[in-house]
VEXDREN-2710 file (C-alpha; in Angstrom, 1 decimal):
% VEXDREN-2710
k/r/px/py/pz
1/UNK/-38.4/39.5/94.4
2/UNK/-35.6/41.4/92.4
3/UNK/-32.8/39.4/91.0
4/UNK/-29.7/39.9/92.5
5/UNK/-27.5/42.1/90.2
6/UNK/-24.6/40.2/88.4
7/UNK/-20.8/40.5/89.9
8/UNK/-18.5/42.8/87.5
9/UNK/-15.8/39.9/86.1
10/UNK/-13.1/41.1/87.9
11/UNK/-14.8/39.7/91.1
12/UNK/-14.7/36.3/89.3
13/UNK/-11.1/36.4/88.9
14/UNK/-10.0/37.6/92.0
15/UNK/-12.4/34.6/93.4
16/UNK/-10.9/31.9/91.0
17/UNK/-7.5/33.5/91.8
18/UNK/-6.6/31.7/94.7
19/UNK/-5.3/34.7/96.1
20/UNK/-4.1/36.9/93.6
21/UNK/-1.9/33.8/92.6
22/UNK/-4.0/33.1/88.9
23/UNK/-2.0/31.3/86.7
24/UNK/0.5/34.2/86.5
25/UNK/3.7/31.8/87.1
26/UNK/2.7/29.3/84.1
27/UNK/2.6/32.9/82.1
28/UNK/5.6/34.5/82.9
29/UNK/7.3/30.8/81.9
30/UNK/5.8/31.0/78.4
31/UNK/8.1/32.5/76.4
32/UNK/6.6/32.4/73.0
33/UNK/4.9/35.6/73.5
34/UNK/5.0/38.5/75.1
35/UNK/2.2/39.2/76.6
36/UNK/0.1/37.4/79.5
37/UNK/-3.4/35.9/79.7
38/UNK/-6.3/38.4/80.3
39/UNK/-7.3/37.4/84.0
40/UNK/-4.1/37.2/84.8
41/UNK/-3.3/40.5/83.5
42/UNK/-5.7/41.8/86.4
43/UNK/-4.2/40.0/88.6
44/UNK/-0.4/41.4/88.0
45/UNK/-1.7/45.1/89.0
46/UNK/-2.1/43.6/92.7
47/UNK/1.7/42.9/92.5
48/UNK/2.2/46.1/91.2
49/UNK/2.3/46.0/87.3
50/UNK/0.2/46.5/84.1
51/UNK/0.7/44.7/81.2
52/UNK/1.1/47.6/78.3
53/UNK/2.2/47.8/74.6
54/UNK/3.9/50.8/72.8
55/UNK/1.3/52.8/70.4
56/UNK/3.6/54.6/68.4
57/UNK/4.4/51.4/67.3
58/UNK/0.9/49.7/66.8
59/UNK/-0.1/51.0/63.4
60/UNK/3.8/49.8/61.9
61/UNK/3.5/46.5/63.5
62/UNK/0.2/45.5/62.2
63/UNK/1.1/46.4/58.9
64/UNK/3.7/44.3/59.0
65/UNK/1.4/41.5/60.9
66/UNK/3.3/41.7/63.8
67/UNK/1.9/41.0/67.5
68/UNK/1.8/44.5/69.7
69/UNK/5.0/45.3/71.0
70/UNK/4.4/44.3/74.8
71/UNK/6.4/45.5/78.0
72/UNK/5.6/46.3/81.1
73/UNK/5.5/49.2/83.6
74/UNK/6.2/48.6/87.6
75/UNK/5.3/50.7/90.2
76/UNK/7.4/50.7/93.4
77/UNK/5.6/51.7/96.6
78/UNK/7.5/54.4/98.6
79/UNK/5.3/55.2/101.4
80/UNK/5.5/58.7/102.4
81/UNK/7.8/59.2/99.5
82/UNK/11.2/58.3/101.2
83/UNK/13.9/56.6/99.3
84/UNK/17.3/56.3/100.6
85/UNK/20.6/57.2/98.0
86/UNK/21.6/53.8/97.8
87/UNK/18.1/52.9/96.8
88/UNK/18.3/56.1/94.6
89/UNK/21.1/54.3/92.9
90/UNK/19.8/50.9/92.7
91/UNK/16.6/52.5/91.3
92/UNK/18.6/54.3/88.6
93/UNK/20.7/50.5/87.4
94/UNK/17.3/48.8/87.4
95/UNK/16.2/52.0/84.5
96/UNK/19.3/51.4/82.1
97/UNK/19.6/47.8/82.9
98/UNK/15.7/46.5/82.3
99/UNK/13.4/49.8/81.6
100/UNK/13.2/52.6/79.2
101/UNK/16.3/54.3/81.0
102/UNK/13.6/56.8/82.4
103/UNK/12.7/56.6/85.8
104/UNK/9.3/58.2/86.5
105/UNK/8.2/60.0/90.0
106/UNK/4.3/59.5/90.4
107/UNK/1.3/61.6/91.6
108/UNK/1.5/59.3/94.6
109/UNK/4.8/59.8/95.6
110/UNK/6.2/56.5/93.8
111/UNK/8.7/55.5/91.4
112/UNK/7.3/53.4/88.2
113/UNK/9.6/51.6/85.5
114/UNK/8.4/51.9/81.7
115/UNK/9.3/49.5/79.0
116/UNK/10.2/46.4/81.0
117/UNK/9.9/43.0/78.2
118/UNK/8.1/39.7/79.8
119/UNK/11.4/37.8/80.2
120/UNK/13.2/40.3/82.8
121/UNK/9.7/41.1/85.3
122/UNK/10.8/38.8/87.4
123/UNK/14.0/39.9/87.9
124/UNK/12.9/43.4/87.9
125/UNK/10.7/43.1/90.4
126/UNK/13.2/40.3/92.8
127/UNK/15.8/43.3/92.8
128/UNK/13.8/45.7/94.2
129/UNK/12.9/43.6/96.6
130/UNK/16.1/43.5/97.4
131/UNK/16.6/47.3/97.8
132/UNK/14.3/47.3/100.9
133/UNK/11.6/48.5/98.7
134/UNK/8.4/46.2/96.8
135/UNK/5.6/46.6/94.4
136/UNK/3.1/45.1/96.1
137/UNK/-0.1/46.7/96.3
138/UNK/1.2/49.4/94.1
139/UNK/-2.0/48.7/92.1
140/UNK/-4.9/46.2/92.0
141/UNK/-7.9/46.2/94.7
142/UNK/-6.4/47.5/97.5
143/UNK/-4.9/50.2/99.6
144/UNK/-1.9/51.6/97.3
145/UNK/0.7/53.9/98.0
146/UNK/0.1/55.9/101.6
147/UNK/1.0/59.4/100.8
148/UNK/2.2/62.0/103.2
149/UNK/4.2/65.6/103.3
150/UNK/7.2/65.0/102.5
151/UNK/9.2/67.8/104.4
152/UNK/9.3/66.5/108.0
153/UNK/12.1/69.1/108.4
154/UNK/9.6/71.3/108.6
155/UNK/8.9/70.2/111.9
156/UNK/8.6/67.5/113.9
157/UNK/5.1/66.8/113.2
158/UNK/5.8/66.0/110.0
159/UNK/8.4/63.4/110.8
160/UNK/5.7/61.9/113.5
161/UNK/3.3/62.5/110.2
162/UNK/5.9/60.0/108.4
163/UNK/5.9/57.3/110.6
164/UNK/2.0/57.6/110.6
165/UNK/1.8/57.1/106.8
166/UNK/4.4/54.2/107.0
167/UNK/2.8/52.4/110.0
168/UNK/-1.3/52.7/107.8
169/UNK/0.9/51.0/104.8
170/UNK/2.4/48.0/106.6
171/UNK/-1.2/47.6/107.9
172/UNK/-2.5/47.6/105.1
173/UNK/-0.7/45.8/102.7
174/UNK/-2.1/42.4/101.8
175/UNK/-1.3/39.3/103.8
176/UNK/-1.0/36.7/100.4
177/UNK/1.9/34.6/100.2
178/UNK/1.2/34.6/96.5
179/UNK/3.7/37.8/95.9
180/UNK/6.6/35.9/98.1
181/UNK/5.8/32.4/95.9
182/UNK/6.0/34.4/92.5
183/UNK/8.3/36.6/92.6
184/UNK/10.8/36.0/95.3
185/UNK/11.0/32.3/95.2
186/UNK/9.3/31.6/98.5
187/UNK/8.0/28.6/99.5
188/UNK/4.3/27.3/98.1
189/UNK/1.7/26.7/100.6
190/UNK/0.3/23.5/100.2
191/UNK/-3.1/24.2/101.2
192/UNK/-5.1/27.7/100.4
193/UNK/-6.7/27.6/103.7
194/UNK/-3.7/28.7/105.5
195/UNK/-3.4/32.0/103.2
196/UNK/-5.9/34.6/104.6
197/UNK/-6.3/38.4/104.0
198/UNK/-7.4/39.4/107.2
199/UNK/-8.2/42.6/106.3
200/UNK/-9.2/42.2/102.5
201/UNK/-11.4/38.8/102.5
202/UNK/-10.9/36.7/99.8
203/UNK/-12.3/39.3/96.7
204/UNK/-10.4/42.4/98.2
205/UNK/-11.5/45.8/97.7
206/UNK/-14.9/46.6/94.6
207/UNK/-11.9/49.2/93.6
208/UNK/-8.4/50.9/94.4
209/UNK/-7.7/52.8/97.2
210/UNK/-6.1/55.7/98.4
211/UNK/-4.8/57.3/101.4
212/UNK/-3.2/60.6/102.1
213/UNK/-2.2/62.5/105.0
214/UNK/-1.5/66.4/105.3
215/UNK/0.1/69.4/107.3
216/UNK/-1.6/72.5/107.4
217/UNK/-1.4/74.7/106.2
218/UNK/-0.1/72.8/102.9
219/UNK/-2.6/70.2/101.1
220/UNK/0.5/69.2/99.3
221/UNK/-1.0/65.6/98.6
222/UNK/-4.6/66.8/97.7
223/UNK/-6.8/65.3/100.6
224/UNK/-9.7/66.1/99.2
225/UNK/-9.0/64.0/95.9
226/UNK/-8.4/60.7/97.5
227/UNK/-10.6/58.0/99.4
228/UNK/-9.7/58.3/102.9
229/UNK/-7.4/61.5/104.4
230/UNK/-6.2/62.2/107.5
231/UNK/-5.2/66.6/108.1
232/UNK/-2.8/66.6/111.0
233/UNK/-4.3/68.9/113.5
234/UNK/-1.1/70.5/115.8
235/UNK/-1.7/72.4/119.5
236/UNK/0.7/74.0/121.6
237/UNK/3.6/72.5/118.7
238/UNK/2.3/69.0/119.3
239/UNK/0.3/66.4/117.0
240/UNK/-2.5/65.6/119.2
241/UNK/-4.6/63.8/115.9
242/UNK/-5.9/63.9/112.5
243/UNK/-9.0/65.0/111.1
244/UNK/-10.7/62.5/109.1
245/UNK/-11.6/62.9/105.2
246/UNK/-13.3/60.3/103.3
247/UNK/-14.8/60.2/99.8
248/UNK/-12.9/62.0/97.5
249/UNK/-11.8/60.9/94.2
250/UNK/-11.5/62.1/90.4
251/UNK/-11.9/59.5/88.0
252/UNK/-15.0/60.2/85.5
253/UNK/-15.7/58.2/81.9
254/UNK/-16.9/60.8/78.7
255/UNK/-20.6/61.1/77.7
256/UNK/-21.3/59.3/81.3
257/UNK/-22.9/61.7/83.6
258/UNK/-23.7/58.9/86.6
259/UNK/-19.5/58.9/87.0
260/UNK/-17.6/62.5/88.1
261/UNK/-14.8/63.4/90.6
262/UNK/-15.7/64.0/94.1
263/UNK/-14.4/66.0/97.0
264/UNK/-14.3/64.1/100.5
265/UNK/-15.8/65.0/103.7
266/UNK/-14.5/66.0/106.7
267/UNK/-16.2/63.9/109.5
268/UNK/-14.4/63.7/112.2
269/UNK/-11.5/63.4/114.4
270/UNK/-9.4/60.6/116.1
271/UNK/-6.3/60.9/117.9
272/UNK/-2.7/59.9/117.0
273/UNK/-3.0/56.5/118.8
274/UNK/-6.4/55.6/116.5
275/UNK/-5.3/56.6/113.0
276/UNK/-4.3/53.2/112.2
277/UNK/-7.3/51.4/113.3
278/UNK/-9.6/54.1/112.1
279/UNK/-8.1/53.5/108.6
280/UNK/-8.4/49.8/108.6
281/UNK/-12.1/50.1/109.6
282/UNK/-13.1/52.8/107.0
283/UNK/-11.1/49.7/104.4
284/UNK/-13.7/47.6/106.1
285/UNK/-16.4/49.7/105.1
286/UNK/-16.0/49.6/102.0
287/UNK/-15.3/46.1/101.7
288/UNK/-18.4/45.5/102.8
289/UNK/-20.4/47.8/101.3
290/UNK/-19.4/48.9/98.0
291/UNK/-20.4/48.1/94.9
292/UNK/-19.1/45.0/92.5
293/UNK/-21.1/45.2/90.7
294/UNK/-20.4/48.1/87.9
295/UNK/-16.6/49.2/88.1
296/UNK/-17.3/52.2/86.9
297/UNK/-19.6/52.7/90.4
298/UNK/-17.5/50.9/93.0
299/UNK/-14.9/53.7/94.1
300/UNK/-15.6/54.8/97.6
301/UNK/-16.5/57.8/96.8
302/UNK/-19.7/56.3/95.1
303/UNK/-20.6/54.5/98.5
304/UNK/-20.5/57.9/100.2
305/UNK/-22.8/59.5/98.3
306/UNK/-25.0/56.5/98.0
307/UNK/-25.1/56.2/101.8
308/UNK/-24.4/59.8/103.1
309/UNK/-21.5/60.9/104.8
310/UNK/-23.6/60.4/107.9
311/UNK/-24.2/56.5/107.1
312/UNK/-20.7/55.9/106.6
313/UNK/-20.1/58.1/109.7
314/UNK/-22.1/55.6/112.1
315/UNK/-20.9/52.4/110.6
316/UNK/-17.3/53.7/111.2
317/UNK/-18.3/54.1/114.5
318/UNK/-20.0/51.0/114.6
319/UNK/-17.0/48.8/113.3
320/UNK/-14.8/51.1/115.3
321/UNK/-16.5/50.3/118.8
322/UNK/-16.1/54.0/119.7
323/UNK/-17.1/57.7/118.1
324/UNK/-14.9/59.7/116.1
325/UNK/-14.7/63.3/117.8
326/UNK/-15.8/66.4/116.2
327/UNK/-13.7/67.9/113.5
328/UNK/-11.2/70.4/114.7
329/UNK/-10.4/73.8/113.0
330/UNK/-7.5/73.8/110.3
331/UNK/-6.5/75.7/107.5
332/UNK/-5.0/75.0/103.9
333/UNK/-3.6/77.7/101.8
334/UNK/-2.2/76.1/99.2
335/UNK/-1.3/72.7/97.7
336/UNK/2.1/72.8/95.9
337/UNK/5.6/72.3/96.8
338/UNK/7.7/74.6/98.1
339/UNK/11.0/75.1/95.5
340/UNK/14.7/75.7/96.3
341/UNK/16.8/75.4/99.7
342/UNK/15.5/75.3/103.1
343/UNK/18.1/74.9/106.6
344/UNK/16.5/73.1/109.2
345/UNK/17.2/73.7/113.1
346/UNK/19.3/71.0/113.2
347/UNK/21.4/72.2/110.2
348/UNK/21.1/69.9/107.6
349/UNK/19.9/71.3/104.4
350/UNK/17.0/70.3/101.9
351/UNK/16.1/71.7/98.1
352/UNK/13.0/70.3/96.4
353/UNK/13.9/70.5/92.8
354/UNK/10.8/70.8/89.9
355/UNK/10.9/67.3/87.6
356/UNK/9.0/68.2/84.5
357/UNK/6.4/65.7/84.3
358/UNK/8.5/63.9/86.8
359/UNK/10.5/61.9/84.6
360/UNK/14.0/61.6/85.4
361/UNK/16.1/61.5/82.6
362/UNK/19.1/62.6/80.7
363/UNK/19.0/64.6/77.6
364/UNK/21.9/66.1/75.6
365/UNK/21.7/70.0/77.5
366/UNK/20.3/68.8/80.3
367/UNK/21.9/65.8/82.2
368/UNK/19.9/65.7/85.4
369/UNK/19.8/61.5/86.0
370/UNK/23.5/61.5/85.6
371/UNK/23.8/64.5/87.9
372/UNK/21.4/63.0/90.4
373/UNK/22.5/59.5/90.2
374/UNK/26.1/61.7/91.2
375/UNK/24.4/63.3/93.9
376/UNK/23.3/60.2/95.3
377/UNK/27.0/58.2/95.5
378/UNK/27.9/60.9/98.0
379/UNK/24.5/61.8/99.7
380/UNK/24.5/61.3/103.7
381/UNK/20.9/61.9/103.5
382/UNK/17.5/61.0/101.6
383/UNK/15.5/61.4/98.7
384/UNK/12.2/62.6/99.5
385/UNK/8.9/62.0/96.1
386/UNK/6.4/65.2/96.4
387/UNK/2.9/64.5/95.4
388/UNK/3.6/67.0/92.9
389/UNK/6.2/64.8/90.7
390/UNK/9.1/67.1/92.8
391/UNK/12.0/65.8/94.4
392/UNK/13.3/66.6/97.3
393/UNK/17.6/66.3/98.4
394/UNK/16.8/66.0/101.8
395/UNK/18.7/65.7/105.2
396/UNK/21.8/67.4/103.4
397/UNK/25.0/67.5/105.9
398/UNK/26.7/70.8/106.7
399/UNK/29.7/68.6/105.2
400/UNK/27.8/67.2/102.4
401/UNK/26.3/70.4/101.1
402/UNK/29.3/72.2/99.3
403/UNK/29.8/68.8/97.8
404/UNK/26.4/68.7/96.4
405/UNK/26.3/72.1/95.4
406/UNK/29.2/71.8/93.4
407/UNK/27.5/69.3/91.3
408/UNK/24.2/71.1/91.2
409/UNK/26.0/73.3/88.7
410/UNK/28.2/70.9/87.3
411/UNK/25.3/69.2/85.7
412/UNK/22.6/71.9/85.3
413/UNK/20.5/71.0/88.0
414/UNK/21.0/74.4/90.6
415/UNK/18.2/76.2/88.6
416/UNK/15.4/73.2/88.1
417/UNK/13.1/75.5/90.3
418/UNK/13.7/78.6/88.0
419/UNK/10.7/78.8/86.0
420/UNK/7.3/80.5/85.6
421/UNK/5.2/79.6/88.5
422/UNK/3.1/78.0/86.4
423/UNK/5.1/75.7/85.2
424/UNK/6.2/74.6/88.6
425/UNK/2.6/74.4/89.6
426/UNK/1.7/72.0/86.7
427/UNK/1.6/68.2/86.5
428/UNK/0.6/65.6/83.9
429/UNK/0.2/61.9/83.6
430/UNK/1.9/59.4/81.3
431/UNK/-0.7/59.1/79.0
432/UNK/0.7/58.1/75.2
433/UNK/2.5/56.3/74.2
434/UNK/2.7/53.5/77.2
435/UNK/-0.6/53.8/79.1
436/UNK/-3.4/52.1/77.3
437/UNK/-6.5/54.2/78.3
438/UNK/-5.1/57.5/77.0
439/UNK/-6.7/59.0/74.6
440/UNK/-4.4/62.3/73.6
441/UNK/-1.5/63.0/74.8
442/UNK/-0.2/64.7/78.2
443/UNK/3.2/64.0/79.9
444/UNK/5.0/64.7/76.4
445/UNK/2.6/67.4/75.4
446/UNK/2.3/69.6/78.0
447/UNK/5.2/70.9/78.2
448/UNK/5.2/72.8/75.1
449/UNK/1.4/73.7/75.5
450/UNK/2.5/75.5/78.9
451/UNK/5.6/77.2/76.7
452/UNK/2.6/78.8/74.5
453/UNK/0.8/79.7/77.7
454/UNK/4.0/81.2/79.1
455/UNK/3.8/83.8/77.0
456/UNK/0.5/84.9/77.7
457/UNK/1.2/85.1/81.2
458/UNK/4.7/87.3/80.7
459/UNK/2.9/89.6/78.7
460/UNK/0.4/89.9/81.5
461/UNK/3.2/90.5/84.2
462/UNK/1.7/87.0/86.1
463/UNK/5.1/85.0/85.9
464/UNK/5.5/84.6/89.4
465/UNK/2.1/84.0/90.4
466/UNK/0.8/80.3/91.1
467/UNK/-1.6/78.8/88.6
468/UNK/-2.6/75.2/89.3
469/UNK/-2.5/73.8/85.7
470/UNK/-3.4/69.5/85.3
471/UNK/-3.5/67.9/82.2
472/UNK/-4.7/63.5/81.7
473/UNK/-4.8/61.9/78.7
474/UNK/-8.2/60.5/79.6
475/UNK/-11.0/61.4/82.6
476/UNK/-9.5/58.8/85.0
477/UNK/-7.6/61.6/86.5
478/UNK/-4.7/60.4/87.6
479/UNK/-2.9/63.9/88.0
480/UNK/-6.1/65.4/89.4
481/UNK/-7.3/67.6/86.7
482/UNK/-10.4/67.8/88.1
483/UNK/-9.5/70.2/91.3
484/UNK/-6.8/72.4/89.5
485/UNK/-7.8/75.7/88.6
486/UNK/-6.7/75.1/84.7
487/UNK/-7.6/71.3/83.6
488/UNK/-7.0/69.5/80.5
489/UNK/-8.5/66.3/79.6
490/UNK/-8.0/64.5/76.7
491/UNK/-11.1/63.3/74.3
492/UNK/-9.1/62.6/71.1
493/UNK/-5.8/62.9/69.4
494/UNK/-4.8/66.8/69.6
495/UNK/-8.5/67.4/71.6
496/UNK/-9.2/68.1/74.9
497/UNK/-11.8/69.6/77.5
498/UNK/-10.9/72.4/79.1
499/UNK/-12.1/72.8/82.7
500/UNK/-11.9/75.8/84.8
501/UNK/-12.3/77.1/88.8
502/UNK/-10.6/74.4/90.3
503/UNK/-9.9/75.9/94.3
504/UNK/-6.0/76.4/94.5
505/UNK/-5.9/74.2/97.8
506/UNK/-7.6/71.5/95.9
507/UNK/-10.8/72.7/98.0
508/UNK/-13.4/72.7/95.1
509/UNK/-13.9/70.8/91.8
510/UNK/-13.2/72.6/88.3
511/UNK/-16.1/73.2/85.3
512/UNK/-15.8/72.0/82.0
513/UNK/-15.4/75.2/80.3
514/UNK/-15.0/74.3/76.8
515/UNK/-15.5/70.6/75.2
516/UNK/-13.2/69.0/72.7
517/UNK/-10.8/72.2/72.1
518/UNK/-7.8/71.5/70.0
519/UNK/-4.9/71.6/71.3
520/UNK/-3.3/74.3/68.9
521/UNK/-6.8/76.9/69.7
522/UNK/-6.0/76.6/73.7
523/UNK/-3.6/79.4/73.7
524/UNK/-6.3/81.8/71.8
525/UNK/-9.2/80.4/74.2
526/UNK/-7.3/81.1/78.0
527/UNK/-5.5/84.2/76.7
528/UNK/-8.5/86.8/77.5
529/UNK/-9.2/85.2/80.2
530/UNK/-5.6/85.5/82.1
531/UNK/-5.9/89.0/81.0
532/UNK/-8.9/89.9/82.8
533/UNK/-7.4/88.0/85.3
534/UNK/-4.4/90.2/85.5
535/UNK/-6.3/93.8/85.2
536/UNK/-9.6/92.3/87.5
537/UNK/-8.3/90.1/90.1
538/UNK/-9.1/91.5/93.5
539/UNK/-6.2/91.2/96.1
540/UNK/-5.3/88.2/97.1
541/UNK/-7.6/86.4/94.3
542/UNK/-6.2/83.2/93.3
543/UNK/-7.1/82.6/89.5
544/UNK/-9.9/79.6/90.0
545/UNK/-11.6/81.9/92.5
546/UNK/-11.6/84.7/89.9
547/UNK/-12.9/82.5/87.0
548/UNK/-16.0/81.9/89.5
549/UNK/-16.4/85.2/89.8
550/UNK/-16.2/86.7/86.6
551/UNK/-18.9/84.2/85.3
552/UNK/-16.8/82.1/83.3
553/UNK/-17.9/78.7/85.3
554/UNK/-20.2/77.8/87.9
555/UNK/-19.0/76.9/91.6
556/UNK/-18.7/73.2/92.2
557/UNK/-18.0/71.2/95.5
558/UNK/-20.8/68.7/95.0
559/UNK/-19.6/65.9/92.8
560/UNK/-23.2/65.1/91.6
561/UNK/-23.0/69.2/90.6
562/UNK/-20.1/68.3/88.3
563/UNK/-22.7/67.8/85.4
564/UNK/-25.1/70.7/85.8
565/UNK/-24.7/74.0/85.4
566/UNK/-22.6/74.1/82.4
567/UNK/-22.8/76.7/80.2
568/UNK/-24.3/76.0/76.6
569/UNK/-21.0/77.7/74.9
570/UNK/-18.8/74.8/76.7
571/UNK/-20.2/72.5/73.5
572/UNK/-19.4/75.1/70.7
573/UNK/-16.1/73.7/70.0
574/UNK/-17.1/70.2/69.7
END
């Protein structure tokens, strides 16, 4: 008989945690350092923070024999992405008053605080409490941050498709009086048996989570990139159900071909009335089924493939007490965000304005927290987070509009949206110097990389035509490199991998291309390649579809493919 395979240690903690409680209020009252224990440290990404340290600093401060210089970075759930302008505001004198005086908008339409010190994270995180927003289950072992289109004056489906997204969070969002008795001064419960996760058991989820739901014909939150997905299928005008996606994901780990991005399947439907159940059971499934055993195998996309699609169909079906229906016809075409001002029929206004990198800040030509932070002391509407690190002014009055307008110019913002498509069809992650896994740069570098790759693209008359460009610091993926049609991936400092063929609606995985390129050489290595792009292209050929073609990389929608079929050229450069 086989010994039963050893727990990773993170299902120790969250055992000995007593839920999710550790020992994290003795640590945040010990102030003769700055950091926290390690279990506990796991433990604070359930209430929606991560321990981190500045690395441009490291290398002065242990010369000097100095301890790291600790913070901490909070993530703020927004589910669907809607934020009123009073929370706008509050959000904006919680950045100057305890962060970095940046405010970052997430892949996953949230807000996150950088550079928070040990001694305010309490406060920080009581205050937004107080704004009718939390942090809970922003990270950690569960369900985070329920994503959805964030345009529901696009129709009415999409404000249905809100209230959807809004009604799987609350749902799902642990039961633990722990995050009350921590944070927000609640009251102690004096025995742990009357604290139950319903839902989550004792040891939560083997992994994070993620949900997403879409309109066609826009996969403007990439479905096929995240755990479970619902695609909103529409007859007659009406929302009559979702189609139901599950095993997708795109985190991977270097030189270890048994971890890769995966796209989800599509395996059935259920009707508006079932999405909520049906999302707490497929949770259920992999509660009960995936592996904790090795973190690096314990996504649910893992426990797809290990099962089939058709497994985890059936025992969906068997936890649901009824059968899923067959999938229904839908379309994507693409899966950006749609720039500039759109009227609704009820006459309000909206503009979705391009956030580089989506961090909000102020810099000495370009003023856009102070013109937003403006915006929002007047603002009769909302503030809407893409997917896509966008913003969107939304629910603009007829009254309110000239108003706004007015100081759209005033502080440079009118023309965010007036840039090379793609630049506005880019994204990066955080990377250095804050997030701890990075391992070259991204939100910082980018920018000028895509300024390089700009001119390629003018010379090849291709400014205004959509390139899905991603770039990570590392291969845990967090802005989805791994299904853009141009991906970056950092190895080292200055290096990356270079993948290609992504599909542009996030329908098909990208190839590496080229390992361990330097940074300065990626201009010289696209360049011919957008050029035959621009002279070869058939009509209608979106530039991952073309890369295909052309022989550059092999076709991949299989995530066990992800590693074969690489050309032998992709390791010249290493």
């Amino acid at each position: 008989m086989s010994e039963e395979k050893k727990l990773s240690a993170n299902e120790y903690i969250k055992t000995r945690s007593n839920y999710l409680r550790g020992t994290i209020a003795e640590g945040l009252a010990d102030m003769s350092t700055g950091s926290m224990s390690e279990d506990d440290q796991q433990l604070l990404k359930f209430h929606g923070t991560y321990q981190q340290d500045d690395r441009d600093l490291r290398a002065n401060r242990r010369k000097h024999k100095l301890d790291k210089a600790y913070s901490f970075m909070i993530r703020i759930r927004v589910p669907g992405g809607v934020a009123t302008p009073q929370q706008w505001l509050e959000i904006d004198r919680m950045a100057t008053q305890f962060a970095n005086g940046t405010i970052k908008l997430t892949t996953r339409q949230a807000f996150q605080f950088h550079g928070i010190i040990k001694s305010n994270l309490k406060r920080t995180i009581k205050e937004i409490n107080q704004t009718a927003m939390d942090t809970i289950a922003a990270c950690g072992d569960v369900n985070r941050n329920v994503m959805c289109n964030p345009n529901p004056h696009l129709s009415e489906v999409h404000a249905e498709v809100l209230k959807v997204a809004q009604g799987i969070s609350d749902h799902l969002t642990p039961q633990t009086r722990a995050y009350h008795e921590i944070w927000l001064d609640g009251e102690k419960i004096e025995s742990s048996e009357e604290d139950v996760e319903p839902i989550y058991g004792k040891t939560y989820l083997p992994r994070k989570f993620k949900i997403t739901i879409a309109v066609p014909p826009s996969n403007d939150v990439d479905i096929y990139a995240n755990c479970l997905s619902f695609i909103a299928i529409v007859e007659k005008g009406k929302l009559v159900g979702f189609n139901v996606a599950v095993g997708g994901g795109m985190g991977s780990t270097h030189g270890n071909d048994a971890t890769y991005p995966r796209i989800a399947d599509i395996i059935g439907f259920c009707t508006t009335e079932q999405v909520v159940d049906v999302a707490e059971k497929v949770v259920l499934v992999q509660r009960d089924f995936g592996d904790r055993t090795d973190r690096k195998h314990s996504r649910f996309k893992y426990t797809v493939d290990d099962r089939g699609a058709d497994w985890i169909l059936a025992k969906l079906n068997e936890y649901l007490g009824y059968e899923l229906g067959p999938v229904r016809p839908f379309t994507f075409e693409d899966n950006g965000d749609r720039y500039g001002w759109v009227e609704d029929k009820n006459g309000n206004s909206h503009l979705t304005l391009f956030i580089q990198g989506g961090r909000v800040l102020d810099t000495e030509s370009y003023p856009m927290r102070t013109g937003l932070r403006e915006i929002a002391k007047i603002h009769d509407g909302d503030f809407r987070l893409t997917a896509n690190q966008n913003l969107v002014i939304a629910n603009i009055s007829q009254k309110k509009r000239p108003q706004i307008e007015k100081l759209l110019e005033q502080y440079g913002i009118k023309d965010s949206h007036e840039k090379s498509s793609l630049r506005l069809n880019s994204l990066a992650c955080v990377a250095l110097p804050t997030c701890g896994l990075s391992l070259a740069e991204a939100e910082r570098y980018l920018p000028d990389l895509l300024t390089e790759l700009e001119e390629v693209i003018e010379e090849n008359g291709l400014r205004h035509d959509a390139i899905t460009v991603r770039m990570t610091g590392c291969p845990n993926g967090c802005a989805r490199p791994f299904i853009s049609e141009i991906g970056f991936v950092g190895r080292a400092p200055g290096r990356y991998n270079v993948y290609l063929g992504g599909g542009f609606a996030g329908q098909r995985l990208s190839k590496l291309y080229r390992e361990n390129v330097l940074g300065t050489e990626i201009k010289t290595l696209l360049a011919p390649i957008i050029g035959r792009y621009a002279k070869e292209r058939s009509d209608g050929e979106r530039f991952g579809d073309f890369c295909i073609r052309a022989g550059y990389v092999a076709a991949t929608v299989q995530g066990g493919d992800f590693h074969k079929n690489i050309k032998s050229e992709a390791f010249a450069s290493a």
